[in-house]
C-alpha positions as CSV (number, residue, x, y, z in Angstrom):
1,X,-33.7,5.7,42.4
2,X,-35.5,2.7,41.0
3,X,-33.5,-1.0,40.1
4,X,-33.7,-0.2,36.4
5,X,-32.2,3.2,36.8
6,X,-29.6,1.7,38.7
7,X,-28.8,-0.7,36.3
8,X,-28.9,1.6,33.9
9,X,-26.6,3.5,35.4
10,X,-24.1,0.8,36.0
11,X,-24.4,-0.3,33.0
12,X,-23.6,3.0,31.5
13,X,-20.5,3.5,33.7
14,X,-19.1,0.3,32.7
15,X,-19.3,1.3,28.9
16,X,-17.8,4.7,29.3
17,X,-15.2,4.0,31.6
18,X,-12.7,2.9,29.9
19,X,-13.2,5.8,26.8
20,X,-12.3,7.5,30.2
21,X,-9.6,5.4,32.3
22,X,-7.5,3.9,29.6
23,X,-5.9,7.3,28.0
24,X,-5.4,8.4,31.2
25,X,-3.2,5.2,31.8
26,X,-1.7,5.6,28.5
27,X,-1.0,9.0,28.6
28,X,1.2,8.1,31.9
29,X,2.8,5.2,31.0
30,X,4.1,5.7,27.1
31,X,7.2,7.1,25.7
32,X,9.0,6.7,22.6
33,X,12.7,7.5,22.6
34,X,14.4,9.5,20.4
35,X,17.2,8.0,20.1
36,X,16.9,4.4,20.4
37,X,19.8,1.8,19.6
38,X,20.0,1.3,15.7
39,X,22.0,-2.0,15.0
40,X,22.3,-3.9,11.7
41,X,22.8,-7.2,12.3
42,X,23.3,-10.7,9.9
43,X,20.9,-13.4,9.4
44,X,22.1,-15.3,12.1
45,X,21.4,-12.3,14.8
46,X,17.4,-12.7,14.1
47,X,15.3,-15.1,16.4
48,X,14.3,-18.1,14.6
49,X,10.5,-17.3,14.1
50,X,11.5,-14.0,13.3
51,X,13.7,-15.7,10.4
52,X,10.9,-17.8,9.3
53,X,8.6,-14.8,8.7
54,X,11.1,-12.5,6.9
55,X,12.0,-15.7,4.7
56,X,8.5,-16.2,3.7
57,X,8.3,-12.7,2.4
58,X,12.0,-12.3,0.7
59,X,11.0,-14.6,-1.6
60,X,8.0,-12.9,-3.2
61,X,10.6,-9.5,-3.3
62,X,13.5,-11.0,-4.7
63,X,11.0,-12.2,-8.0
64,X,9.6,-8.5,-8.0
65,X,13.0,-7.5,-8.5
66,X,14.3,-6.4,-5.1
67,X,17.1,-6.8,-3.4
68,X,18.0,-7.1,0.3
69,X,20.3,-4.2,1.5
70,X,19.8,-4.2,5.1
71,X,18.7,-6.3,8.4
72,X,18.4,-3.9,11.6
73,X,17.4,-3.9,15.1
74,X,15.5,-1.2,17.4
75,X,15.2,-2.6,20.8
76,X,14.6,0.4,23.1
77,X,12.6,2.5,21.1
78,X,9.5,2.0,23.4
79,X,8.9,-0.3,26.5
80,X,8.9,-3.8,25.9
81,X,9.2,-3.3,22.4
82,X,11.8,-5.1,20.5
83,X,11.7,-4.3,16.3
84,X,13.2,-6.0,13.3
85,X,13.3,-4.4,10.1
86,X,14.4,-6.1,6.5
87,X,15.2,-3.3,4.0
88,X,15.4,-4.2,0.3
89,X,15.7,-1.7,-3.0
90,X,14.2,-2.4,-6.3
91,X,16.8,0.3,-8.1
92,X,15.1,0.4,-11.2
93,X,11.8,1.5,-10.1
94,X,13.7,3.7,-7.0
95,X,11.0,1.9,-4.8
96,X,12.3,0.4,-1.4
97,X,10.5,-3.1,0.4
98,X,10.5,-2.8,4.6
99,X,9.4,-6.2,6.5
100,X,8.6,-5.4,9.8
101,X,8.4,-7.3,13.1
102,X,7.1,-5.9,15.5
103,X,7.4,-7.6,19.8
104,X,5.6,-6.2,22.0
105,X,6.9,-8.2,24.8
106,X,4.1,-8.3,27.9
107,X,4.9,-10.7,31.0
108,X,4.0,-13.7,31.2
109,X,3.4,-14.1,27.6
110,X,4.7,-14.7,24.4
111,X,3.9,-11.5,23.7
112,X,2.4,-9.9,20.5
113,X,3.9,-9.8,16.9
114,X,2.5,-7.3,14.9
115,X,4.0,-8.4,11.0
116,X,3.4,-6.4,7.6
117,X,5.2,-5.6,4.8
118,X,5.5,-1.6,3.0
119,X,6.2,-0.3,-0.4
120,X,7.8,2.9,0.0
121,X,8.4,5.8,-2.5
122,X,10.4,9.2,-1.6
123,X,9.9,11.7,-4.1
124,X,12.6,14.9,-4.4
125,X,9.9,17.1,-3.6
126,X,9.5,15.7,-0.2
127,X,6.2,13.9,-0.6
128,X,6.2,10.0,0.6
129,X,3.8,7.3,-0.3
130,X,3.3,4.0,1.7
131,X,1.6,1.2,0.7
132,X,1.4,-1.7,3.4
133,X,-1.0,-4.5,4.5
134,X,-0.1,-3.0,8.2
135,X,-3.6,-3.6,9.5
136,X,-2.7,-1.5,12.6
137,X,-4.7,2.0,12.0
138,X,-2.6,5.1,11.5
139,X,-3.6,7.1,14.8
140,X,-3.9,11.3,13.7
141,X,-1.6,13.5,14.1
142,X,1.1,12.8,11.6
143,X,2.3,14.3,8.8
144,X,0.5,15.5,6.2
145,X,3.1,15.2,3.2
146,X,3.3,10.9,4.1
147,X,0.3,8.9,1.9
148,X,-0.1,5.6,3.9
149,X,-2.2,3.4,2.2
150,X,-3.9,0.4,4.1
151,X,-4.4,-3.0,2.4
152,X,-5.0,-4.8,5.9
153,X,-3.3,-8.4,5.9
154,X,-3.2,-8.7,2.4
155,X,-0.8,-11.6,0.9
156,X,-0.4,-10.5,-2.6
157,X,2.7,-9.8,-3.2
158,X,2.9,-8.9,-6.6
159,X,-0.5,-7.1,-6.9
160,X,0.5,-5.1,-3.6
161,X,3.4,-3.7,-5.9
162,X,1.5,-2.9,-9.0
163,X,-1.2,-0.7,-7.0
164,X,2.0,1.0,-5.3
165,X,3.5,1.8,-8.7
166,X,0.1,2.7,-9.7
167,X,-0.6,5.2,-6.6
168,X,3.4,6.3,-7.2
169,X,2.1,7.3,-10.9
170,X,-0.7,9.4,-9.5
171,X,0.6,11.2,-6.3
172,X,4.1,12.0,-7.9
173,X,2.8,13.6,-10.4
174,X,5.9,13.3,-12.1
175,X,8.3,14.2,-9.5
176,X,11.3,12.2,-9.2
177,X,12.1,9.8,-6.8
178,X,15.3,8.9,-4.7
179,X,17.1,5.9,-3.1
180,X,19.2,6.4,0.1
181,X,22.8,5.0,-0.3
182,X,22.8,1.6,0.9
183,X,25.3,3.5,4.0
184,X,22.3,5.5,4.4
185,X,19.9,3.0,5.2
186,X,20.0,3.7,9.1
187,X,20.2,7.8,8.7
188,X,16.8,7.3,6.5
189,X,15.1,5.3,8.9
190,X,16.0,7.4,11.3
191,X,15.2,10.5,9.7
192,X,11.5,9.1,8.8
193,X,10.9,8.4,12.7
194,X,11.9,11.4,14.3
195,X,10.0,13.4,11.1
196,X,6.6,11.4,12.4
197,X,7.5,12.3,16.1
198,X,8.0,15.8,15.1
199,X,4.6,16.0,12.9
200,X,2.7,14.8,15.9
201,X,4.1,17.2,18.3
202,X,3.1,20.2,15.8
203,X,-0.1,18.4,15.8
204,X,-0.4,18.6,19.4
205,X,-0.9,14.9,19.6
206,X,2.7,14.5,21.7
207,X,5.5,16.4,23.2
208,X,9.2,16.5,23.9
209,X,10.0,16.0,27.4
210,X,13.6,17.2,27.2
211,X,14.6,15.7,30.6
212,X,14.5,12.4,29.4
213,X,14.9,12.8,25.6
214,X,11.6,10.8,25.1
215,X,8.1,11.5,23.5
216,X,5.1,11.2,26.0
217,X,1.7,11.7,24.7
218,X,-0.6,14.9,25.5
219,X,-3.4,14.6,27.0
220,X,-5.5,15.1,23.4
221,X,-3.1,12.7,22.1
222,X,-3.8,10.3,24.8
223,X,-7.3,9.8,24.0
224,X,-7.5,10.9,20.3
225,X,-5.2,7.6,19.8
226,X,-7.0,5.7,22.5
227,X,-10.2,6.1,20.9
228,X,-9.0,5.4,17.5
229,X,-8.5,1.7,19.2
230,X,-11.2,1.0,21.5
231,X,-14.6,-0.7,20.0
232,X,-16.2,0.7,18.3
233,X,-14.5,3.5,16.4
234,X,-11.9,1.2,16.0
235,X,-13.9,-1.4,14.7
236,X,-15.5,1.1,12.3
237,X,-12.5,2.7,11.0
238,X,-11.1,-1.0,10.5
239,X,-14.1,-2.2,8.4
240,X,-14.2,1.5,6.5
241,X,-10.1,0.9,5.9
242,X,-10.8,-2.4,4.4
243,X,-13.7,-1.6,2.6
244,X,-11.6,0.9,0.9
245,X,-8.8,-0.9,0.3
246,X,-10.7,-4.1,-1.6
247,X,-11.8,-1.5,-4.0
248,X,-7.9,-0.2,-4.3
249,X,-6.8,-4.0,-5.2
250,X,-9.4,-4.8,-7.3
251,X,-7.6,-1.8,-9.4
252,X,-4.3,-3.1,-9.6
């Protein structure tokens, strides 16, 4: 074999391997539980930079209208992960507000935030539209009756909102839509989770392993959501998503 071939070959081995290794790593290493810890807790429970983001936010809700029902923790619902939700409820519109923080706690760092804020929209007939400037990409293999639309790491409050009422318009169709009682608030969260978890499983993407209560992925679901990361599909999908959704803002 000549030195270019070699190097070739190297070369190609390095590029492929990890399509290869990594879902094999994260197909043995991740689990979601299914029945983490829900906790509401005050104000004065939240860690201070955690505060500082969901302050920054409230703000820009309260003028829309909103108002803050609920502030809960999910520590254990994967490794190292450690969640803060702030729930609000515009009751006019029967719209809800989520802020989420997201720690992914890794040692020997600070770890990594993942922040983003959701409009959300339950109608009676069971569809559910989301719009969020998450700019993590929805990995398949969840349900089909939940429209999650992308505005990645958009600030815009208010505009945000009016293409959410806008997209509410279209989808519903008309259908009605519902608030959870504000004692309800936990139940729904739950109820969304698990419905996720359960979508993914039908899709193949996941299973129950009933020894430990916890979700684990399958192999297909192992690199199907690997791949959806890794350069350059992820990168492709990103700049498609946000592509997409400068087009969507432009129309609110």
């Amino acid at each position: 074999m000549s030195y270019w071939n070699i190097i070739f070959l190297i070369t190609g081995i390095v590029i492929v391997l990890p399509y290869l290794a990594v879902p094999l790593v994260v197909r043995a290493k991740q689990v979601i539980n299914r029945s983490p810890d829900y906790i509401e807790i005050g104000q004065d429970g939240l860690p201070a930079d955690v505060l500082q983001f969901f302050n920054s936010v409230s703000g820009g809700l309260l003028s829309l209208g909103f108002a803050h029902k609920a502030t809960i923790n999910i520590r254990n619902f994967a490794p190292g992960q450690n969640t803060f939700f702030q729930v609000y409820y515009h009751q006019e519109d029967k719209n809800a507000a989520v802020i989420t923080n997201m720690l992914q706690e890794m040692p020997g760092t600070e770890g990594q935030h993942t922040r983003y804020i959701e409009f959300n929209t339950v109608f009676e007939n069971g569809l559910e539209l989301s719009v969020t400037n998450n700019k993590l990409i929805r990995p398949p293999g969840f349900c089909t009756d939940k429209i999650i639309i992308h505005i990645p790491d958009y600030s815009g409050m208010d505009r945000l909102y009016r293409l959410h009422k806008d997209l509410k318009l279209f989808y519903g169709k008309g259908s009605p839509c519902r608030l959870p009682d504000e004692g309800q608030i936990i139940s729904e969260i739950k109820r969304t989770l698990l419905k996720e978890l359960e979508c993914s499983v039908k899709s193949g993407f996941q299973y129950l392993d009933k020894s430990t209560n916890q979700y684990r992925p399958t192999l297909k679901g192992a690199y199907m959501t690997t791949w959806y990361q890794l350069w350059p599909v992820g990168s492709i999908k990103l700049a498609l998503l946000k592509r997409k959704a400068r087009k969507l803002i432009k129309l609110a």
